[in-house]
N, C-alpha and C positions, 0 to 999 in steps of 0.2 A: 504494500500500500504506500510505502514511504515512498517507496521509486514512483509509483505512478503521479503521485504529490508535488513530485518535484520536476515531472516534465507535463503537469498539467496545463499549466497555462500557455508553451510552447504548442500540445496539442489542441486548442481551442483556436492558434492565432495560424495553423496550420503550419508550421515548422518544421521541415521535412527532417531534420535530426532527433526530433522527439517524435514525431512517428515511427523514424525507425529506432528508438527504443521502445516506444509500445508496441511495436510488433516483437522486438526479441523479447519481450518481457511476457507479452499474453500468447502469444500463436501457438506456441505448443499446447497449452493447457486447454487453449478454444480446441484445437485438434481433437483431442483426445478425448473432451466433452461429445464433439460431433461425431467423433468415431464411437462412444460408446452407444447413441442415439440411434445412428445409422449402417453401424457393422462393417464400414469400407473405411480403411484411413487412405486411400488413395481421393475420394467425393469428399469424407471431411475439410483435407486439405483445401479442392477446390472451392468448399463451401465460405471456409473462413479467410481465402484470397478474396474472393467477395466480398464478402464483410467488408475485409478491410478496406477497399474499392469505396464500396456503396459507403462509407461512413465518411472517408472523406470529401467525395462529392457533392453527397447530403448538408455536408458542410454543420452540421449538430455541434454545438454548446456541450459541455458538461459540466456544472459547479463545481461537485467533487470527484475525488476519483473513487468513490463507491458507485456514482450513478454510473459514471464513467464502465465500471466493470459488468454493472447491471444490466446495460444497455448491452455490454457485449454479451453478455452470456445468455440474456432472454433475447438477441437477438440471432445469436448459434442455435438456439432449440429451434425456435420458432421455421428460420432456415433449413433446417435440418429435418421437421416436419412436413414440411412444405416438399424438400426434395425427394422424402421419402413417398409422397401422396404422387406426387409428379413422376417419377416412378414405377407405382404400380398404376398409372393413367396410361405410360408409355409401354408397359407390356406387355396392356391390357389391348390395346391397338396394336400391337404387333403380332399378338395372337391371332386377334381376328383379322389380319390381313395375312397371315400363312394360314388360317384355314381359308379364308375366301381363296385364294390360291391353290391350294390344295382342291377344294370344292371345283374351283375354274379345269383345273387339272383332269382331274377327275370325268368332269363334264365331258372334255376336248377327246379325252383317250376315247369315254363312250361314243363318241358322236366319230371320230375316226375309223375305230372298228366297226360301228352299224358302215358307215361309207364304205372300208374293206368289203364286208361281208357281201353288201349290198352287190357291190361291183363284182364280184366274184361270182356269186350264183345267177349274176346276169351274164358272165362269160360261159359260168357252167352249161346254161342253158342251152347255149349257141351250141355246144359240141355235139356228135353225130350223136345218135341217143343210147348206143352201147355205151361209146365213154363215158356220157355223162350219167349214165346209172351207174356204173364202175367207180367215179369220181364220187360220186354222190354215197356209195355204200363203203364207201373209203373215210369219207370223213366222218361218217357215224361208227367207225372204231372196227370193221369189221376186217379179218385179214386176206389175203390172195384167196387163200384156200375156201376160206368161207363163203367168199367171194363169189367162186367160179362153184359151191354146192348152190346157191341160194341162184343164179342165173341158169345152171346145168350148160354151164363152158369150162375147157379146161384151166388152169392155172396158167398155162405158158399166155391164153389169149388174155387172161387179166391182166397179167403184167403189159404186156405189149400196148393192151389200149387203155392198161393204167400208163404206161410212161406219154403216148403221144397224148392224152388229154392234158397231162400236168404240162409237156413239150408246148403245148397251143394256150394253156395259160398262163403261162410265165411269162411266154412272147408277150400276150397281149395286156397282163398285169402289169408288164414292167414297165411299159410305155406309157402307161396310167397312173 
C-alpha cells in the first residue's frame, strides 16, 4: 500500500514512470486473480493488459490507493466474467456452425448419391436386357453362380455380359 501511496499522485497526473510501477507492483497478483477466475493464465494475462489499456484511456481519478486497488480488482473479476460469458457465446456458435456444416455435408453427400444412383440405373436401363438383368442381380448381392441358376445361363455367359455391361458403364459414367 505504501508503494502505491507514493506513486499515486504520478498515476492520476498520468506519469508514465509511475504507471510503470503500478504495473510491476499489481500485474502479477491481477494475473493470478484472473487466472484463478478463468482457468487460463495465458487470457488472464490478456485480460489485465486490458485493464491496464482501458484504465489509462478512461483517464479515472483515484483519491487513495485503496480505491485505486478496488477499482482494479473488481474491475479483473468483472473482466474476467464477462470473458468467460463471451466464451461460452463463442463456442456456442461455433458448435452450431460445424453442425450446420456437418448437416450441409451431410445433405450434399445425400443429394450426390440419389444423383449417382439416379444416373446409373438410367444407364443400366439402356443396356441390352440380359446385361442389365445381370447388372441388376449383381448389385442386389447375388454371385456368378447364383446368377446364371436364377437366369438358367451358364457362369462363363455371366461373367462375359457381367464385364461388357460394367465395360459400357464406366464409358458412359465417366464422362458424366
Amino acid at each position: 500500500m505504501e508503494q502505491l501511496d507514493s506513486i499515486l499522485e504520478g498515476i492520476n497526473n498520468r506519469e508514465e514512470k509511475s504507471w510503470k510501477q503500478l504495473y510491476a507492483i499489481c500485474y502479477k497478483n491481477l494475473c493470478v486473480y484472473a487466472e484463478n477466475i478463468i482457468n487460463n493464465q495465458e487470457d488472464a494475462r490478456d485480460i489485465i493488459q486490458e485493464l491496464f489499456i482501458n484504465i489509462w484511456y478512461a483517464e479515472t481519478r483515484f483519491p487513495t490507493s485503496l480505491e485505486l486497488l478496488g477499482y482494479l480488482y473488481k474491475s479483473t473479476r468483472r473482466n474476467s466474467l464477462i470473458f468467460i460469458r463471451n466464451k461460452k457465446y463463442r463456442e456456442k456458435i461455433l458448435r452450431q456452425i460445424r453442425d450446420e456444416e456437418k448437416n450441409l455435408n451431410d445433405f450434399l453427400q445425400k443429394v450426390i448419391c440419389s444423383d449417382v444412383y439416379t444416373l446409373l440405373y438410367t444407364r443400366i436401363t439402356q443396356l441390352p436386357p440380359m446385361q442389365r438383368k445381370i447388372i441388376e442381380l449383381s448389385i442386389t448381392g447375388l454371385s456368378g453362380k447364383e446368377i446364371a441358376n436364377t437366369l438358367g445361363i451358364s457362369v462363363n455367359t455371366v461373367k462375359v455380359q457381367k464385364s461388357r455391361g460394367i465395360k459400357y458403364l464406366r464409358k458412359y459414367l465417366k464422362n458424366e
